[in-house]
Phi, psi and omega in degrees: 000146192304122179294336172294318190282323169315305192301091243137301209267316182281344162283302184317333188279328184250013151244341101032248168010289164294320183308125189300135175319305178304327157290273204331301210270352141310283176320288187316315175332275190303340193255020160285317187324288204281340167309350189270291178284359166272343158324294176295326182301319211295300178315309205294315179265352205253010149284355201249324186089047180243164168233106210301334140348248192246027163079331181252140152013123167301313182314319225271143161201101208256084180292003168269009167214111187280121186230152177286001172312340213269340177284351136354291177107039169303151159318067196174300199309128165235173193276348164266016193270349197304311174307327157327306189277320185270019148240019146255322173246160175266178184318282218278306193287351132334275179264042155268354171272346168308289194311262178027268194315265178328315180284340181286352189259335191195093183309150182052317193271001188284335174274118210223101158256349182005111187292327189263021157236327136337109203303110190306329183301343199272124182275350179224113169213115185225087164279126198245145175222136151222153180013245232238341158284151152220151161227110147280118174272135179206159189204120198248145176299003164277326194264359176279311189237060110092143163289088196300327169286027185227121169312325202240022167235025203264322163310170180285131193209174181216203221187122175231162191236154135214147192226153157190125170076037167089001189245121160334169194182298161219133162257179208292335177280007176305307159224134161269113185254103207284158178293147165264188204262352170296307174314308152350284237224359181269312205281347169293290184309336206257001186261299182358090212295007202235343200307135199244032177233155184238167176244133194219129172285077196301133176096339196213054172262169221219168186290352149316284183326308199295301182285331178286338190257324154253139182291148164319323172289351189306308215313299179317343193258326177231049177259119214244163159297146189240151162285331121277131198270340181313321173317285221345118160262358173234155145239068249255110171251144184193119194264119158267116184210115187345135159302156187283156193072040183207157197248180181223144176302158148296308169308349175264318180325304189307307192298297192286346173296314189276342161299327162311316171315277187324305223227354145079358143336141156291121173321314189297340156240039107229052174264010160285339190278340148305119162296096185219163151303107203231070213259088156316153149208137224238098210201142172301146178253165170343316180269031162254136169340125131305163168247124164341135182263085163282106189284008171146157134307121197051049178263125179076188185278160160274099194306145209267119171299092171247000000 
């Protein structure tokens, strides 16, 4: 990247930094604000099948005015239509219209950033679903400070995925998508190993959120069966097992298995009414994404421009 535009990026960063905590908890103050109304314009129209964006048909697809509507998947949209879009926004508004987008159809479980599936070396790995789409995000620490040997990687970049209906549409080596210098330098401060600012997707939190923010007995206490288990966003496995010298009936057992059946209660509350030993474990369930693998550079096929 052009050394004018870093040093640019390393000033921003330190004076960032620099801002006294009390300033720091103003500024976050307003861009929660504002973010909380543009959130509302966006839910307002894209119930109407508008796009809070540019104003046109969620359906509408215009290559002279490139929207983030368009990863949706309008009639028209191809995988050479992509560039169009990631040289007018950048990473975080990207998938922050994404996340948006997934909670209004299945809040948190459509979002799958897990830290504990996720490749620790990886500064970005994310997979997002709504109804028949996915997009995957990845960022590897080679590819934030650029492949001095690639002509279209050489800058700080990222990787994307998209599916329908379970079929590529765009994989990840398709394109190197340069950072714009807001990324840049929001994905710096949030790298610091001293950094006391975090970047959080107010509105498009994710089942990260969910296991970091809430405790486990919550999750547990207010977890209802789902009838498809495929559906699940959690899954709750949970060994009962007798105290020592003392035994557990069959017949109690039988009994909350079948209270369970009936009345759609999670087993895991209510095998407390057992005197027993009782150990939940707590888990993404069957409906949440995996998250997309990326392996490497010139790694997999180049998808067909459909």
């Amino acid at each position: 990247m052009d050394p004018t535009i870093m040093a640019r990026i390393d000033a921003a960063v330190a004076k960032a930094k620099s801002v006294p905590p009390e300033e720091a908890a103003r500024i976050s103050e307003l861009e929660h604000k504002r973010v909380v109304a543009e959130y509302e314009r966006f839910s307002e129209d894209f119930s109407r099948g508008y796009c809070y964006l540019c104003h046109s048909p969620l359906k509408t697809f215009s290559v002279s005015k490139p929207c983030l509507h368009w990863l949706l998947h309008p009639k028209g949209f191809k995988k050479k239509s992509f560039p169009l879009i990631y040289q007018r926004f950048g990473y975080f508004q990207i998938e922050s219209y994404l996340r948006w987008v997934a909670n209004l159809d299945k809040p948190l479980k459509n979002i799958n950033d897990l830290s504990e599936e996720k490749n620790p070396n990886k500064i970005i790995e994310t997979t997002i679903k709504y109804k028949h789409l996915e997009w995957s995000f990845s960022c590897a620490p080679s590819d934030f400070e650029g492949h001095g040997n690639s002509a279209s990687g050489k800058d700080p970049h990222f990787h994307f995925q998209m599916k329908m209906d379970k079929r590529p549409l765009i994989v990840f080596n398709d394109f190197h998508i340069p950072f714009k210098e807001e990324d840049i330098w929001k994905l710096k401060l949030i790298m610091q190993p001293d950094s006391r600012f975090e970047h959080r997707f107010t509105f498009g939190e994710s089942m990260e959120n969910l296991f970091k923010e809430i405790p486990l007995e919550t999750l547990i206490d207010t977890s209802e069966a789902t009838e498809d288990e495929t559906e699940a966003s959690l899954s709750l496995d949970t060994l009962v097992m007798a105290k020592p010298g003392e035994t557990i009936k069959g017949e109690d057992l039988y009994k909350i298995i079948q209270e369970s059946k009936a009345t759609g209660v999670p087993l895991a509350k209510l095998v407390g009414k057992l005197d027993a030993n009782v150990t939940t474990i707590v888990s993404p369930g069957p409906g949440v994404p995996e998250l997309a693998q990326r392996h490497g550079r010139g790694s997999g096929k180049k998808t067909e421009d459909t």
